[in-house]
Residue, then its C-alpha position, 0 to 999 in steps of 0.5 A: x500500500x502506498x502512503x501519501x507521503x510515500x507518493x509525495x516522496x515518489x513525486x518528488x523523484x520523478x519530478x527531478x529525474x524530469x529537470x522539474x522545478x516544484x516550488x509549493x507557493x506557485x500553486x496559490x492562486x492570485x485574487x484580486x479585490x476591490x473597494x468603494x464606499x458610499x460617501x467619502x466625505x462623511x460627518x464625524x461619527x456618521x456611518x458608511x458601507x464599504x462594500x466591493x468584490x473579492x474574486x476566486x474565493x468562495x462564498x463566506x470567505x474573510x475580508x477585513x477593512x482597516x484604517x491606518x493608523x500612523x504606519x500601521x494598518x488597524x482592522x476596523x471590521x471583517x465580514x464574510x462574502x456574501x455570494x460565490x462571485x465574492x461580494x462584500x459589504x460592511x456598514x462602520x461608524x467613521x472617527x468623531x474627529x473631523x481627519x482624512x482617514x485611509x482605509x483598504x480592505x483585505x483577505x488573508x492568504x490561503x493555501x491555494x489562494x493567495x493574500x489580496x490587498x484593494x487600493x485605498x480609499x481616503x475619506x475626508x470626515x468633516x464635522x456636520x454643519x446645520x443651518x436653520x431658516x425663517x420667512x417673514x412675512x409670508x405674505x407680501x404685496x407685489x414689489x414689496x420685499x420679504x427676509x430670509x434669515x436663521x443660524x449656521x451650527x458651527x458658526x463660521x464668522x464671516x463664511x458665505x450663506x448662499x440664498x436660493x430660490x427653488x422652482x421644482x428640481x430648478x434652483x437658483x442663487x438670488x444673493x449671498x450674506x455672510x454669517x455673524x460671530x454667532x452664526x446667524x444670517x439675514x438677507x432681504x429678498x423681493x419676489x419677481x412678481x405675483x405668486x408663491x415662491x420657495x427659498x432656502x439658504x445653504x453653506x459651502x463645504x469647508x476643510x473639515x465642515x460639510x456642506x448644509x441647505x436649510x428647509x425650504x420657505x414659501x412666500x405668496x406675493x398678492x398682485x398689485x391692486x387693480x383700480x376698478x372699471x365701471x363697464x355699465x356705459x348706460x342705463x335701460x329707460x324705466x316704465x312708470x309703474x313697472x317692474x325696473x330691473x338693471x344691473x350695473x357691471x364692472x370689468x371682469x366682475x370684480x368683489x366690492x360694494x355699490x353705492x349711488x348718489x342722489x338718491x334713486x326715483x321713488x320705488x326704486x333701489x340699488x343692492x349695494x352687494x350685486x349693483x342690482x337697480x330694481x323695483x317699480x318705477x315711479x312718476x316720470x323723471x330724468x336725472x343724472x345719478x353717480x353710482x360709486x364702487x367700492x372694491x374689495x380691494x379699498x379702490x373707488x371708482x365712479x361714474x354717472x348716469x342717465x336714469x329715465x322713467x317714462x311712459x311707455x309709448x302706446x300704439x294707438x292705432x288698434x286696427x287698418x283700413x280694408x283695401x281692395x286691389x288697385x286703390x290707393x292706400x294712405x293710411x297715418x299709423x297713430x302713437x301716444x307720443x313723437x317717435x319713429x316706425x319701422x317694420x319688425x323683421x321677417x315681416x312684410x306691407x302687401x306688395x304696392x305698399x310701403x311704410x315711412x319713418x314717420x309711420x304713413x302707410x301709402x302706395x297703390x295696392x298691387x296684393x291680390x285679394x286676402x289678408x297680409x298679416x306684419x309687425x310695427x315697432x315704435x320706438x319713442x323719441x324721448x325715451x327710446x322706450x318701444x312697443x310692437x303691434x301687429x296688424x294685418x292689411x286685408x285687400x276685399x272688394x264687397x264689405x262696406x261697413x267700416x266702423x260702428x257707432x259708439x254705444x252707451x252702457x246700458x241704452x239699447x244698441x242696434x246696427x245693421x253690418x253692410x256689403x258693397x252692391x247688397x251681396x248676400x251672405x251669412x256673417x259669424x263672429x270668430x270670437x265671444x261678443x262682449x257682454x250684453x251684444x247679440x248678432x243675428x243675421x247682419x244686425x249687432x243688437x243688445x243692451x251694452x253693459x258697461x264702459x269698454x273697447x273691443x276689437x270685434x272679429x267678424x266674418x262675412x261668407x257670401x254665396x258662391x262664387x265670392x270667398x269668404x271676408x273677415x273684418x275687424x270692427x272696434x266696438x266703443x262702448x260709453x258710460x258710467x263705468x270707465x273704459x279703462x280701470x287700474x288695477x295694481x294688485x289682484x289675487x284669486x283665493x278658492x272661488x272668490x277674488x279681491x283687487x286694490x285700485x291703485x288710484x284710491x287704494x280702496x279694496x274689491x272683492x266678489x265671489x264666493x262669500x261664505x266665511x266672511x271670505x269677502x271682509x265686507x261685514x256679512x256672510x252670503x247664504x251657502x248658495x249666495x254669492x256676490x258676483x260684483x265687486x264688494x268694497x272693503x272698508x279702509x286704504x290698502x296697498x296690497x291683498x292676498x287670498x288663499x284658499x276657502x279660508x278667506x284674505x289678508x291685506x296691507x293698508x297704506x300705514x303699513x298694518x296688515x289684517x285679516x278675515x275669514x275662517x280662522x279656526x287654526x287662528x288664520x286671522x292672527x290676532x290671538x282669537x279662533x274666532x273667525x271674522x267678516x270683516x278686517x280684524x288688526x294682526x297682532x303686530x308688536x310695534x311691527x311693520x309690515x312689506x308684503x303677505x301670503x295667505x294659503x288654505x289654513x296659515x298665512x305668512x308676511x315679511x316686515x320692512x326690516x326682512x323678517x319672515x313670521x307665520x301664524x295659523x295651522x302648523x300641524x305640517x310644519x308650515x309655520x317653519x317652527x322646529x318643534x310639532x305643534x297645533x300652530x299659533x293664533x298670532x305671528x311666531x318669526x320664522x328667521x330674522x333673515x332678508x327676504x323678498x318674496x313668500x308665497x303659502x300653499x296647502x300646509x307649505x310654505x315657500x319665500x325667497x331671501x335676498x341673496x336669491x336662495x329659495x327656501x320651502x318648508x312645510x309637507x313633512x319639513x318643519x324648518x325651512x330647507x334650501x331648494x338648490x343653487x341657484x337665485x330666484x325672483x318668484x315662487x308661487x305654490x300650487x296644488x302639489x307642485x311648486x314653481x318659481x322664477x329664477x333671476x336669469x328670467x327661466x320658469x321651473x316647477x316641480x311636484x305633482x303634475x297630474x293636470x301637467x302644471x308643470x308646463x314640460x308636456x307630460x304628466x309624469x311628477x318631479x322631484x326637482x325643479x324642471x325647466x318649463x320650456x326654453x324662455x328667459x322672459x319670464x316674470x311672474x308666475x301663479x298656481x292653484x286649484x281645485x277638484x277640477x285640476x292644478x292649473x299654472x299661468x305666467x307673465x312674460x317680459x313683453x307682457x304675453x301671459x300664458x297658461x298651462x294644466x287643467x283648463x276644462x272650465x276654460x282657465x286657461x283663457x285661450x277660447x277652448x276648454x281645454x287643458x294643456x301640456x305646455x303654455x298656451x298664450x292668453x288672448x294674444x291681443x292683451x298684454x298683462x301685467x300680473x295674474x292670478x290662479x284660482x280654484x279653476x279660474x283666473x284673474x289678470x291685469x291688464x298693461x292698460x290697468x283693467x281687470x279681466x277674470x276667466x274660467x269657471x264662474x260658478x260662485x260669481x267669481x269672474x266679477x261681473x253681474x251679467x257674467x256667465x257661468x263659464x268664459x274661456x275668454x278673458x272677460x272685463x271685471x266690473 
């Protein structure tokens, strides 16, 4: 058997025999490895990772990092490898001295592997340095300056501080200070212009000292206040006793507060928050007003204006002459005032015939017989002021009649119409006659019954071959009653009506009379009523009615009353006893600016803004937390502004005067925001709601069983819903009763409009019919206001007189003579 030191022996032999030299150290194999560490200028006592490779060693092999040390060589720390590819790494704590250090990693010699040694790596450690840093102010006016100041530890006296601004990874220098004796610095900055900016300040490493950047602060730099520009140039003509609305304007709409100087024309006001001019105008003036604004910014300006009140211009011309082919046509076009005609676009004179400035229609008639409908504009030359009219020219050949002798109220009337050459025929009237007129054959005969003016539509049809002819005759009733009345406030409650005459503020009311609902000191018999306007003893300014229950009004003196039921305490002064004619509302010194009145509560608001209710809260109408049976006298609702309450069947609803609508009642005691939006009008129905906003759109929401919501359905909503596209809408009113939810509205132009349930003729468009969508109320009128009953309506007129249309059952459409049913507007008396 062969030893292995028997075989070395034998090795060795053979080796000399062959001339080889064995030398035991060549058989180790020689390695390299290599050194880097994370930061070769640490802080004192900071920690650093030295890490690198040792090649040709296996996993677990020693490496051992060592600092010299004079002329020696200190091991410091060893660690092991970590991978077969020989990696290390070591993470050891620097000297506390601020030193240049000289380290090296090594791995000792095996018996096949030989020693290996890195390069050196010298590693300044310097002594940390902080740096801390303060802004002030933090907020400053455009060119205006800010200081950035702190401490440097250790200080340094007299060694740079370095002050940047930072703009994301952008850094810029701004300036240079220098330190104090006990480190502190200071510089004064000014940001370039509006906006936030960040800076910081930061030192310079230095022999043994590290370099610092303090934290970063931010300053915000407000613009330089701009000086406000009133961009109104001009204001809109206001119309004696109408509704003014204007709003001034500044460039770029900015924040600040109106004022205006001297004081607006009577009825008119300035909201110094939304530069909003708005009321009733007043008699007719003309002045110059310096309106101020104040911004938010201190900055004033001012400008001066041209407010007017006028009269609006009045179309006195209600109808043409009929022409007939090839005659000539001159025919004067009549107006209240001096002004100019012009035709509205899109229409059009029948061909020969023209229109001057002047408003003179001549030429020689060149249309073939029938009618050409067009459309003038009057434009005043002392206001500017307009109204429109529509006429048509109708070119016939066979009707002689052209006017018809005026009749007196009350005398009988007889008038007997007629053709050119005799021709017989049949004549028809295309609308209702007025009251007490008759047309049978061609005679016009009757008891006429009270003072007014009316456009007849007649037609003649005579036999074969002439066509059919219409005409339009005015028909001029005179008497003891006048042709024109005013009318400045009118309300409908269930089945019964009052109106305040604006010239003696006295108070009417007719119709359904059994709760004393009249205020006239009686009660009429369950089938009694008073079909003719009743006055109402005292001077008043406004009325409002609700309901069956009865009505509330305010005198001159700004006290309010009530009458009526008032076994909920409806009245308000403290009994629940009910009344026939006006008893005081329990006031407190109080008074009053407008009021509400629904089936069973009633709402007003003081000249200060206050809302207060009284009556029936078992639904929470009154706006009161906490459940209860109601109140007889006013309870306040919220101190707040408001402009405008409207009270329903156990709801309420009233709008402040910052727009915001707020509806409370049906389940909702305190009262609850509607939405965002600002509101001028709301008006609560049979179990819908609907409002104006201030941008002249309609919107209703609730039941829609009769479609009062106006949006051609019949499908209920939870929320406001847009009635059709219009941005001319004024006011709005709603109600009714076992025969359906009816809605009517004003539009700016003066049109009125109804939808919902119209089977009683509500609707006032000459059918009895309901609708879906806004149907127009004799197109020939404008108004001016209206109000929805239990299934009839009463509007003024823009001339100041009363119709009433709908049902009439209970003598509620305010006339003696006044039918059952009309689906026509018909003249109160």
């Amino acid at each position: 058997m062969v030893t292995p030191r028997r075989f070395s022996l034998v090795f060795l032999v053979l080796a000399g025999l062959l001339g080889l030299t064995v030398s035991p150290a060549s058989a180790a194999t020689a390695r390299t490895l290599s050194i880097k560490v994370s930061s070769t200028t640490p802080s004192t006592s900071a920690t650093v990772t030295f890490s690198g490779t040792l090649s040709k060693s296996p996993r677990g092999t020693t490496v051992k990092v060592t600092r010299k040390s004079g002329t020696r060589w200190v091991t410091v720390k060893s660690t092991r490898t970590t991978t077969t590819k020989g990696a290390y790494k070591v993470a050891l704590k620097v000297p506390s001295s601020a030193a240049r250090h000289t380290y090296r990693a090594t791995a000792a010699r095996t018996s096949r592997l030989k020693a290996a040694t890195s390069r050196t790596l010298v590693l300044d450690v310097r002594r940390k340095v902080g740096i801390t840093s303060t802004l002030s102010p933090t907020t400053v006016a455009a060119g205006s300056t800010t200081v950035l100041s702190g401490t440097v530890s250790p200080a340094s006296v007299g060694t740079a501080v370095t002050i940047q601004r930072v703009a994301g990874s952008t850094v810029t220098t701004i300036t240079t200070t220098t330190q104090k004796s006990t480190g502190s610095y200071s510089a004064t900055i000014t940001p370039p212009s509006a906006g936030t900016f960040t800076y910081r300040a930061s030192t310079a490493a230095r022999t043994g000292y590290t370099a610092a950047v303090s934290p970063s602060r931010s300053v915000t730099v407000q613009p330089v206040p701009v000086a406000p520009v009133i961009s109104t140039t001009s204001l809109p003509a206001g119309v004696v006793n109408q509704p003014y609305d204007a709003t001034l304007a500044t460039v770029g709409g900015q924040p600040g507060t109106w004022s205006v100087s001297p004081a607006l024309p009577g009825g008119l006001s300035l909201n110094g928050s939304s530069g909003r001019l708005s009321g009733t105008a007043g008699p007719a003036s003309t002045g110059r007003y310096t309106f101020t604004f104040r911004h938010a910014n201190g900055l004033v300006t001012s400008r001066a204006l041209v407010l007017g009140v006028y009269v609006r211009p009045q179309i006195t011309t209600s109808s043409l002459p009929v022409t007939s082919p090839g005659s000539t046509y001159p025919f004067q076009l009549q107006a209240s005032e001096a002004g100019t005609w012009k035709l509205i676009d899109g229409t059009a004179l029948p061909a020969g015939v023209s229109m001057s400035p002047a408003g003179l229609l001549s030429g020689t008639v060149a249309a073939p017989l029938g009618s050409t409908a067009f459309s003038v504009r009057f434009t005043s030359s002392a206001s500017g002021l307009t109204s429109d009219a529509a006429f048509q020219i109708e070119v016939k050949d066979y009707i002689a009649t052209k006017t018809l002798p005026v009749a007196a109220a009350g005398q009988p009337y007889s008038f007997v119409l007629r053709t050119n050459g005799n021709i017989a025929g049949t004549w028809t009237s295309l609308g209702a006659l007025p009251g007490g007129i008759n047309l049978d054959g061609a005679r016009l005969s009757g008891t006429p019954q009270g003072g007014t003016s009316t456009t007849l539509f007649l037609t003649f049809t005579p036999r074969q071959p002439y066509a059919a002819a219409d005409t339009r005759l005015v028909y001029t009733v005179e008497g003891t009653m006048p042709s024109t009345r005013s009318s400045t406030v009118v309300d409908a409650g269930s089945q019964f009506a009052c109106r305040v005459k604006s010239e003696d503020a006295s108070l009417w009311c007719w119709g359904y009379n059994l709760s004393g609902n009249l205020g006239i000191g009686d009660y009429s018999p369950m089938d009694a009523v008073q079909p003719t306007p009743q006055k109402v003893p005292g001077a008043w300014r406004t009325v409002a009615t609700g309901g069956f229950f009865g009505a509330c009004g305010l005198r001159t003196d700004d006290s309010l009353w009530c009458w009526g039921q008032s076994n909920q305490g409806q009245i308000g002064d403290g009994s629940l006893v009910g009344a026939n004619s006006p008893r005081q509302v329990t006031s407190g010194g109080k008074t009053w600016s407008s009021v509400a009145v629904g089936y069973s509560h009633a709402c007003a608001t003081t000249k200060a803004g206050a809302l207060w209710c009284w009556g029936d809260n078992s639904s929470g109408a009154l706006g009161l937390p906490a459940a209860g049976n109601g109140s007889s006298t006013p309870v306040l609702v919220d101190q707040s502004t408001w402009t405008a309450v409207s009270a329903g069947n156990n709801q309420t609803c009233g709008v402040k005067t910052d727009g915001s609508l707020w509806c409370w009642g049906q389940g909702d005691r305190t009262p609850v925001k509607v939405d965002s939006a600002t509101w001028s009008d709301v008006t609560i129905g049979l179990g819908s709601i609907c409002g104006v906003r201030t941008d002249g759109t309609l919107w209703c929401w609730g039941s829609n069983r009769s479609g009062q919501l106006g949006n051609g359905t019949t499908a209920a909503s939870a929320s406001p819903t847009q009635v059709g596209s219009a941005v001319t809408w004024r006011s709005v009113s709603s109600d009714g009763g076992s025969s359906g939810a009816t809605t009517c509205g004003t539009q700016t132009d003066g049109s009125g409009w109804c939808w919902g349930a119209g089977e009683d003729g509500q609707l006032g468009n000459g059918t009895a019919q309901s609708s879906l969508l806004p149907v127009r109320i004799d197109p020939t009128s404008t108004w001016s206001s209206v109000a929805v009953g239990d299934a009839f309506v009463c509007g003024v007129k823009n001339d100041g007189t009363q119709r009433c249309w709908g049902s009439g059952d209970s003598g509620q459409l305010g006339g003696a003579g006044a039918p059952r049913r009309s689906d026509v507007p018909i003249a109160v008396q």
